[in-house]
C-alpha positions in Angstrom: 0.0 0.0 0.0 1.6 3.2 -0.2 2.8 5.5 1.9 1.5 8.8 -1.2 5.2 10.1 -0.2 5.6 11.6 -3.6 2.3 13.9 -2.6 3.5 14.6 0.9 4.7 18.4 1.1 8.2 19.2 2.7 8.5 22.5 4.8 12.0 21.4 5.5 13.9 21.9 2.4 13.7 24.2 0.0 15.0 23.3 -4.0 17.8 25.1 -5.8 19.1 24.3 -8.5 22.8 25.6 -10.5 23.5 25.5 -14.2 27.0 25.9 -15.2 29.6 26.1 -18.5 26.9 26.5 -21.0 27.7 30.3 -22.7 25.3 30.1 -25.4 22.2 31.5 -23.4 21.1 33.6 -20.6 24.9 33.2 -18.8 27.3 33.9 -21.9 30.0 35.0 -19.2 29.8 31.7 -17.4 33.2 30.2 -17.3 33.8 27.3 -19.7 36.0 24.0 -19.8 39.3 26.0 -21.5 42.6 23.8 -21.5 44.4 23.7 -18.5 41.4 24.7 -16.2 39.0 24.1 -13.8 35.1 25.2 -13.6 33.1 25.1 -9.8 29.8 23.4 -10.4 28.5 24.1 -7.0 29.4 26.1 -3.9 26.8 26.0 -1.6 26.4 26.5 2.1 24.8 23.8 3.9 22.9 21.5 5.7 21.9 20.2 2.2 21.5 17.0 -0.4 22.3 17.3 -3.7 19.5 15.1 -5.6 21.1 14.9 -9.2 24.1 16.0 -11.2 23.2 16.0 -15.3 26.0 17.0 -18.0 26.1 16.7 -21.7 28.4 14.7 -23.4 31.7 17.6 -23.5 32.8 18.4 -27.5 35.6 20.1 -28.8 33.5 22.8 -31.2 35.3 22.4 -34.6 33.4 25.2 -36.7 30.0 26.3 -36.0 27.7 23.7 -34.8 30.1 21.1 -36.2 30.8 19.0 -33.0 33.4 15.6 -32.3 31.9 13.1 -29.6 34.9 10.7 -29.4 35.3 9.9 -25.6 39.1 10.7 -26.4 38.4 14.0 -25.2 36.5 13.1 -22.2 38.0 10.6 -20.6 40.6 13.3 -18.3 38.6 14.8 -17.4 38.1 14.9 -13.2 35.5 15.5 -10.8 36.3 16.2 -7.2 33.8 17.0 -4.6 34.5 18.6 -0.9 32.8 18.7 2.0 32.6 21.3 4.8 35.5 23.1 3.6 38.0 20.1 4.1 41.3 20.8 2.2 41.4 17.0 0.4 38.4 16.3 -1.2 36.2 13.5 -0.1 35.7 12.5 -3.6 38.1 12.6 -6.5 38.0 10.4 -9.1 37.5 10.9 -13.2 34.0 12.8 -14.1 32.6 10.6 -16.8 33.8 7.3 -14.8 31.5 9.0 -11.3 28.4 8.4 -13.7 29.2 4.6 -14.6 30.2 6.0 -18.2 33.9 4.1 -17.7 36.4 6.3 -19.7 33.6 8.0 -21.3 32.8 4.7 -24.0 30.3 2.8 -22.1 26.7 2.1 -24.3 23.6 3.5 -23.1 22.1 2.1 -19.8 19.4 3.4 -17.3 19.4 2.3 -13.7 18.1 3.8 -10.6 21.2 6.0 -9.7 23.1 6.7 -13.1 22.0 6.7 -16.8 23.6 7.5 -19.9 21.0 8.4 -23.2 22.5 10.0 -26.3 24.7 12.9 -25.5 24.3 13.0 -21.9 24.9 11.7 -18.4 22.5 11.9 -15.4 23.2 10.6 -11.5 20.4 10.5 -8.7 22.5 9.3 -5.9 22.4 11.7 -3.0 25.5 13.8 -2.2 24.6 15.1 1.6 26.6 17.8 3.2 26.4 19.3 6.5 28.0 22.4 6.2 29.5 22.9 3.2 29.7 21.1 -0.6 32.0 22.2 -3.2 32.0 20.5 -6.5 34.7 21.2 -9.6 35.7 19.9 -12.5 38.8 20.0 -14.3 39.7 19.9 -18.1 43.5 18.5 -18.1 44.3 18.6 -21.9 44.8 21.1 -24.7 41.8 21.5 -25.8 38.6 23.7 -25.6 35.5 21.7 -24.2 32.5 22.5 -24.8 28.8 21.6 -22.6 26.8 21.8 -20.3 26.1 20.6 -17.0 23.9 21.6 -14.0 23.8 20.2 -10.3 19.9 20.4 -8.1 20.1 20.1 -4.7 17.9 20.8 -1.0 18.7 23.0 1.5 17.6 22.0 4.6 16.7 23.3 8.1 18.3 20.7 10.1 21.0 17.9 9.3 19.5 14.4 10.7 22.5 13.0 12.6 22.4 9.3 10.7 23.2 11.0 7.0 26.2 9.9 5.7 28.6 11.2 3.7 28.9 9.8 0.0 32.4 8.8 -0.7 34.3 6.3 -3.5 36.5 3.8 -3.6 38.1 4.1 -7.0 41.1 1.7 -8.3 42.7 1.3 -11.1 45.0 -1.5 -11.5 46.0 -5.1 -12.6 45.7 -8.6 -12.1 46.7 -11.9 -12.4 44.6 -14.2 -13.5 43.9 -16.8 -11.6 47.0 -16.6 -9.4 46.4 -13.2 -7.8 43.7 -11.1 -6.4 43.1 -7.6 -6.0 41.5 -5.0 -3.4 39.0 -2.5 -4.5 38.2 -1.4 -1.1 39.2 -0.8 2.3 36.8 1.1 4.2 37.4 2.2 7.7 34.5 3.4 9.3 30.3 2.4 9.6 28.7 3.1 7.0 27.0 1.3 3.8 27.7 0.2 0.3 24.8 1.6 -2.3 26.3 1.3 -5.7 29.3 -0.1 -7.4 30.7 -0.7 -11.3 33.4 -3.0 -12.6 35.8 -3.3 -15.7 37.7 -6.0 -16.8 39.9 -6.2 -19.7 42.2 -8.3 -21.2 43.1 -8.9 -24.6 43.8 -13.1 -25.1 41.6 -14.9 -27.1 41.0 -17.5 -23.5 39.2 -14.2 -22.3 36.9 -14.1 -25.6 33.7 -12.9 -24.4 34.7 -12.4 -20.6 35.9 -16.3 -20.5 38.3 -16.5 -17.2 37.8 -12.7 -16.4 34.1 -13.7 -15.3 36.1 -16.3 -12.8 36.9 -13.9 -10.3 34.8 -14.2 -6.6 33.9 -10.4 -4.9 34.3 -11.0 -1.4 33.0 -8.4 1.4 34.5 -8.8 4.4 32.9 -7.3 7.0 34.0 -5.5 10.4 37.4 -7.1 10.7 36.4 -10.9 9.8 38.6 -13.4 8.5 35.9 -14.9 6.1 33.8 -12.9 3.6 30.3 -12.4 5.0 29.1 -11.6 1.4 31.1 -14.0 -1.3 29.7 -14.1 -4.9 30.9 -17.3 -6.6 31.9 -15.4 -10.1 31.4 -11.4 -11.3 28.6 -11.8 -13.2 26.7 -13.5 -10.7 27.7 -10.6 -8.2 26.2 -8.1 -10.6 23.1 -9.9 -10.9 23.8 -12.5 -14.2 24.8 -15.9 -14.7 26.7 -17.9 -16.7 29.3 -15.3 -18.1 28.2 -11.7 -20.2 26.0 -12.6 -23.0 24.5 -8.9 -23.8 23.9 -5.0 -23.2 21.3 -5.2 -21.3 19.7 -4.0 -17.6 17.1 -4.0 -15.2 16.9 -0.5 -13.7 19.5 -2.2 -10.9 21.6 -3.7 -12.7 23.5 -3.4 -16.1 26.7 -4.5 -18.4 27.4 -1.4 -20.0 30.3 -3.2 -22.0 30.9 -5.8 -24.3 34.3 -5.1 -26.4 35.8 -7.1 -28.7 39.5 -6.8 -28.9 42.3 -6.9 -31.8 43.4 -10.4 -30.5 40.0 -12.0 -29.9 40.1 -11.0 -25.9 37.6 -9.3 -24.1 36.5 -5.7 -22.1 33.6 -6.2 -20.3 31.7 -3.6 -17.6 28.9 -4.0 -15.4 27.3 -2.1 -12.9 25.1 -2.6 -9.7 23.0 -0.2 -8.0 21.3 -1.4 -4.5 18.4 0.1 -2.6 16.9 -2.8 -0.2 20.2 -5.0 -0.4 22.9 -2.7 0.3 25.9 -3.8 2.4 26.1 -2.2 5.8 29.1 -2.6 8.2 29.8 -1.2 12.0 33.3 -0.8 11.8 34.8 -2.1 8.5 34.5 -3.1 4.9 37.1 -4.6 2.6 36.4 -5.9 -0.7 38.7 -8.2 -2.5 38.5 -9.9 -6.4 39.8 -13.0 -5.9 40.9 -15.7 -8.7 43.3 -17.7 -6.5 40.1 -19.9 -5.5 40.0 -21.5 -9.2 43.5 -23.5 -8.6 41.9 -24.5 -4.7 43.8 -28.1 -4.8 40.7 -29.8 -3.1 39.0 -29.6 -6.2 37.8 -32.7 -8.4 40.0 -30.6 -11.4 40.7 -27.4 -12.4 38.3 -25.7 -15.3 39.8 -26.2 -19.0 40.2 -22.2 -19.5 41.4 -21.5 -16.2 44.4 -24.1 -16.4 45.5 -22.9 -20.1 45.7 -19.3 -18.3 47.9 -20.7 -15.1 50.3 -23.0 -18.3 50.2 -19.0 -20.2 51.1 -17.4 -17.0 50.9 -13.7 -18.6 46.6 -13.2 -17.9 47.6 -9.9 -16.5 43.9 -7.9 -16.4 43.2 -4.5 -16.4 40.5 -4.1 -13.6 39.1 -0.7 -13.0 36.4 -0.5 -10.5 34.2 2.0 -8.1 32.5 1.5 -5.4 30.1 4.1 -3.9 29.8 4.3 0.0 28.1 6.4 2.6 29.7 6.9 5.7 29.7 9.5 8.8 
């Protein structure tokens, strides 16, 4: 039965909302993505929640309305987010990449948090702040980009004491596969895991269509345990498919975004995972680990075909890139 929360009326918060980098209208003085800078999207006193972050996809303008849309020029481009005037930021990691549009080339999904449609990128997680929130981005290369983006958020009359904080844990790095495993997280302090996206690439034809890169278990381990308290027995199955990546495709949770090809027959595949009901909460800890060692366990009856060819090869080093988004106090 519901609750008719969309028909309720809030005295508590009042809406704002900022548009930025787009000179072409009422703001032709607004400053713009040049080389070598950096544009605010937000600076906002607080207690507040922003609701939603929408850009278009960034262009170089070539002449007139002539525009290039190769994620080349995107893909440098860096978001970082304070809070309540903290020197570091509490969230720094490349723009595109923060919407589950890894490196700017992912195909079009829509889930409850992020989407990407043609020419632009939308996210609906919540980004609370208590004091103080301070968004930028910055345009690292040569050239002139062009677009627009625009942040909405709440003000609010009070902070409630049990919002958290949203932070990410971003990593960018290699593994073995299947004699090593990596960490994508290692979270220090209560709080709760919402959202998370994952990219593995390698480029051996064993890997064709995610083969041996889907072999990996995601292991949370939980306030300081020993043994995972959440283990999902392959990738795809943690993000919510079976038996390896067969398609684009999502369910307003969860999505692969990625299905590459590559030059030697190997494979890039992404996924993401959005949770509302099943997030992972933790009192003290969180640590989350990709783990391949477990396909050369000796206990079992015999190894799988794929995964002893890669132990013989001995080179399955895979690019993983992953994110996991967290709120915490």
């Amino acid at each position: 039965m519901t609750d008719y929360q969309i028909a309720r009326i809030n005295i508590n918060k009042t809406t704002k909302q900022k548009p930025s980098l787009w000179a072409n209208d009422k703001y032709p003085n607004t400053p713009q993505l040049h080389p070598k800078s950096k544009v605010v999207l937000l600076d906002a006193e607080g207690p507040g929640v922003v609701t939603s972050i929408h850009t278009t996809r960034m262009s170089p303008r070539l002449i007139g309305e002539i525009w290039n849309w190769d994620s080349k020029y995107i893909k440098d481009i860096m978001l970082r987010i304070w809070y309540d005037n903290n020197s570091t930021p509490a969230i720094e990691i490349p723009f595109y990449d923060f919407f589950g549009d890894i490196q700017g080339d992912s195909n079009y999904f829509s889930t409850i948090y992020f989407s990407k449609v043609h020419r632009a990128n939308n996210c609906r997680l919540l980004i609370p702040f208590r004091k103080h929130i301070k968004i930028e981005i910055e345009n690292p290369t040569e050239i002139s980009l062009n677009g627009l983006a625009d942040v909405q958020y709440d003000l609010l009359k009070s902070f409630p004491k049990d919002l958290g904080y949203l932070r990410v844990a971003y990593v960018n790095g290699c593994v073995n596969v299947p004699q090593e495993r990596i960490q994508l997280a290692d979270i220090r302090q209560k709080g709760s895991i919402v959202a998370s996206w994952l990219q593995l690439a390698h480029d051996d034809v064993l890997c064709k269509d995610g083969a041996v890169l889907c072999e990996g278990n995601n292991e949370f381990y939980i306030d300081g345990e020993s043994h995972p308290s959440l283990e999902y027995l392959g990738t795809e199955d943690c993000y919510g498919y079976s038996w390896g990546f067969h398609q684009i495709e999502s369910d307003f949770y969860q999505a692969i975004i990625k299905k590459e090809t590559l030059k030697n027959q190997g494979a890039k595949i992404s996924l993401i995972r959005c949770r509302d009901n099943d997030k992972i909460s933790f009192n003290q800890s969180c640590r989350v680990v990709l783990d391949y060692t477990h396909e050369i366990n000796p206990n079992l009856n015999g190894l799988n075909p794929d995964i002893k060819k890669a132990l013989e090869k001995g080179d399955i080093d895979a690019e993983v890139i992953s994110c996991i988004y967290y709120y915490s106090l």
